[in-house]
N, C-alpha and C positions, 0 to 999 in steps of 0.2 A: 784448893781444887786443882786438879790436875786434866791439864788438856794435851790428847797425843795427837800428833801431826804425821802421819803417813807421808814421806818424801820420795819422787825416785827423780824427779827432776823439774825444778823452781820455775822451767823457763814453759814447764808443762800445764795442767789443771791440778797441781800440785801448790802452785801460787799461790790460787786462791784461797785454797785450804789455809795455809800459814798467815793470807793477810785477815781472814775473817778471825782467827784465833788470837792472833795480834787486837784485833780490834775490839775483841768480845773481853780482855784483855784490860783495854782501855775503856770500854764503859762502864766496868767494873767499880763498885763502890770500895771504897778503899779497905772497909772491914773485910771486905771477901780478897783472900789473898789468890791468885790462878796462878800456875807455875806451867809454863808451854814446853812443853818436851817433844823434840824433832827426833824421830824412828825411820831410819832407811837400811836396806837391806844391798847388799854389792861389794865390789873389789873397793879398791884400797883409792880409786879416782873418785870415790861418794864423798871422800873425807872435807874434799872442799867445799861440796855443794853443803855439807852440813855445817861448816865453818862460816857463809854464809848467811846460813839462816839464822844462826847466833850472833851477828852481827846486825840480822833484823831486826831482833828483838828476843828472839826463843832464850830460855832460858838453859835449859840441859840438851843434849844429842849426842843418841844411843846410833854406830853403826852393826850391824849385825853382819859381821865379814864373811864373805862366801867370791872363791877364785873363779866362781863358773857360773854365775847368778844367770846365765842367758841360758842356761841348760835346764832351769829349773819352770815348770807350766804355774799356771797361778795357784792350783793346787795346794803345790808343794809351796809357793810362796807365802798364800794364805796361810798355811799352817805354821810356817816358821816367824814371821810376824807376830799373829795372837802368841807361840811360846816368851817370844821376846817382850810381848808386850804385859802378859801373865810373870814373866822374871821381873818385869818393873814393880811389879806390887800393885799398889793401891792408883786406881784412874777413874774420872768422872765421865769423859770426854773422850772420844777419837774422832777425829776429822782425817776424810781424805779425798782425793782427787774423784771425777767423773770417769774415767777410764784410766785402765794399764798403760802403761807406752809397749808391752808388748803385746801384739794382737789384739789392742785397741778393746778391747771391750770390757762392760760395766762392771763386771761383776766381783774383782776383787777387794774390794770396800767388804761387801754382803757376806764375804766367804770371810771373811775373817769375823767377823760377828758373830756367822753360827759357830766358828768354832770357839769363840768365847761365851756363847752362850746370850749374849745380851742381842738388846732390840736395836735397827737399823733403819735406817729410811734415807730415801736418793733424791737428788734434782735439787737439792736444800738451795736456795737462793738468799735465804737470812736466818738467821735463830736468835732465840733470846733466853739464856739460863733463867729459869724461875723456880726455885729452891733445891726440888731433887729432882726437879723434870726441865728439862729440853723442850723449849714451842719455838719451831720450825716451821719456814714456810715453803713448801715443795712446788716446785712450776711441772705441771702438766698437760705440757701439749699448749692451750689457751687457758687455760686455768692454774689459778694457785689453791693449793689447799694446806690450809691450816692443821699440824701435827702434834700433839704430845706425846713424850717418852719420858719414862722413866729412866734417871741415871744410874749406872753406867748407859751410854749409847753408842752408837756408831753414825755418824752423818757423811753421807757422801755426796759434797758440793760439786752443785749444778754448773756446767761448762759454761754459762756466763762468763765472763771475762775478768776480773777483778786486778784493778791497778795494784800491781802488789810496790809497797814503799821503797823509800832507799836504807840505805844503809845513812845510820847516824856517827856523829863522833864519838859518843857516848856509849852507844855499843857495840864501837871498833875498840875502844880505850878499854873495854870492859874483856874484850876476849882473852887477856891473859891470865882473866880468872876464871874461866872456860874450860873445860877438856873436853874432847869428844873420846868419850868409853866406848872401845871397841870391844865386842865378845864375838870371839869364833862361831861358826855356823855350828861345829861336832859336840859345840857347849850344851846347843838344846837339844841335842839327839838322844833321848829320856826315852821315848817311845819304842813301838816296837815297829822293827825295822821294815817292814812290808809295808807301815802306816805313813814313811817319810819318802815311799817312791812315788813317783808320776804317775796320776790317773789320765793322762792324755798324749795320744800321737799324732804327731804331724805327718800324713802320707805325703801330703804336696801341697805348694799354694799357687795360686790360678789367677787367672782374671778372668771375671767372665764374659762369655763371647756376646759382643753389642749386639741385637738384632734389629739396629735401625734401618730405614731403608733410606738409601740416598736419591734425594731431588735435586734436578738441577733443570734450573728456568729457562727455556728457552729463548734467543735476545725479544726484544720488540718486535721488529721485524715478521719474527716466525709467530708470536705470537697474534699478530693483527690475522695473520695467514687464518690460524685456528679459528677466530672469531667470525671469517666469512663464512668458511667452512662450514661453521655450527648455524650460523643464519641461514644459510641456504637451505641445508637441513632438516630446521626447525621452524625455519618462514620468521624470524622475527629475531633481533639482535640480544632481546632481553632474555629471551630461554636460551639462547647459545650461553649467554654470561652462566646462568644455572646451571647447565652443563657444565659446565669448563670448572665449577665451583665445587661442583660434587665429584667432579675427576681427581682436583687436589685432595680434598677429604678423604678420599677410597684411598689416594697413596700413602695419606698422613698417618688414616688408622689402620 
């Protein structure tokens, strides 16, 4: 059985992915043989993060070399992944992170599955291989729900935190029979060429403008001031208090 690991950076929700596959790994019945193969895509500075991960425990790590990977939207990354991941041949398993590290969001797990065509599902917090299907447990929101998929799948683990292990002697001793196979980016360029450009542009990026309103309490003092104020008023110290309580409220909301 063959499990891929989606990598762009170990110190990321990338971790987790690698220690759950590591682990799924080790509860492994000895008859079922699982083979961990780490897939990152980047310049020629991934080579170490992938050197590490085979130091964790993975078994193979494929980088997919490209000089300008920050040029590329997840689009374009999605689809260069599933080819590399289609040139690997035969897979049971993809795991990957909860979000990109660029532009933070969820969704390159999902994109790469529809272009492989296989099923997906996000938020995974645990799984357990059960013949040719995948039972996942996905956290939503306050709820967990219980998933089946058929394999091949795609799993995209839940931001939970997951202690990811150290490095052993045994598979630092073991990395000199290791390689990490690079293949060029222009290797998958098969398609046609309108299909490998950017569906997305960046006009500008913002922050958006706070519309809180600022309070600021005035000492005791000035505050005692208010409170005669509002008795005198109101003829009674207790409805000044409700005053004074609904004046906050009016500034808050």
């Amino acid at each position: 059985m063959r499990i891929i690991v989606l990598l762009k950076d170990l110190c990321y929700d990338d971790g987790n992915a690698l220690e759950m596959a590591l682990q799924c790994k080790e509860r492994a019945e000895p008859s079922c043989d699982i083979e961990i193969i780490t897939l990152s895509m980047g310049a020629s500075e991934k080579e170490a993060m992938l050197t590490e991960s085979l130091a964790l425990g993975a078994d193979q790590a494929y980088l997919l070399w490209d000089n300008e990977p920050e040029s590329h939207d997840d689009h374009l990354t999605a689809r260069c992944l599933a080819a590399a991941i289609r040139k690997l041949g035969r897979y049971d398993l993809i795991l990957s992170g909860y979000q990109s590290v660029k532009g933070r969001i969820e969704v390159l797990g999902p994109m790469v599955a529809e272009f492989l065509g296989i099923p997906h599902t996000s938020y995974i917090k645990e799984f357990q291989l059960e013949h040719n299907n995948v039972e996942s447990v996905s956290n939503v929101g306050q709820w967990d729900i219980v998933l089946s998929c058929p394999l091949p799948s795609m799993l995209v683990i839940s931001r939970k935190k997951f202690i990811l292990r150290g490095m052993t002697l045994k598979n630092i001793k073991s990395l000199h029979t290791k390689n990490i196979m690079i293949w060029p980016f222009k290797d998958l360029n098969h398609d046609i060429a309108e299909q490998w450009t950017e569906k997305t542009e960046i006009l500008s990026v913002f922050e958006p403008v706070k519309c809180r309103k600022k309070i600021i309490f005035e000492p005791v003092d000035c505050r005692k001031h208010i409170i005669k104020e509002g008795a005198a008023e109101s003829g009674t110290e207790s409805e000044s208090f409700r005053h004074i309580v609904n004046d906050i409220k009016s500034f808050i909301l």
